[in-house]
Phi, psi and omega in degrees: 000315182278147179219180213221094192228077174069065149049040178221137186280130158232155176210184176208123202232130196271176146203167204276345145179186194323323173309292169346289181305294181309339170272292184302300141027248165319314186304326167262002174289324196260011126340267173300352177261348183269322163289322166078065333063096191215157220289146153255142205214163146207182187193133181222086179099249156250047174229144188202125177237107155281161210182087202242125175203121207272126209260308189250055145253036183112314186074074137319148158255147196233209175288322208280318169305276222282025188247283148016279181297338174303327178305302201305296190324312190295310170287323211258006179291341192276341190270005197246000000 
């Protein structure tokens, strides 16, 4: 699902609608806020879009992305 694009991990993540979406949302703000890493996203309904770069490696992809995206993963196994 993460593919690795102009030094940056992206994904897309569907739900079944804005609720959803907007609950896993939150779920990962509090991921990232524990990591203290935290994501550039948008949301447009039921759709989340990620863009994960570690800005002060360079802006890079480091550990701290792929430790993240792992996270994301782990909420978004619960909607599905």
């Amino acid at each position: 699902m993460w593919k690795e694009e102009d030094n940056k991990l992206k994904a897309t993540f569907k739900f079944k609608n804005f609720i959803e979406a907007f609950g896993f949302m939150t779920e990962v703000a509090f991921h990232a806020e524990k990591q203290n890493h935290h994501p550039n996203w948008s949301n447009v309904y039921n759709t989340v879009e990620f863009s994960l770069t570690t800005h002060d490696a360079g802006n890079t992809v480091t550990e701290k992305d792929k430790k993240l995206a792992s996270a994301i993963d782990q909420v978004y196994s619960k909607y599905q």
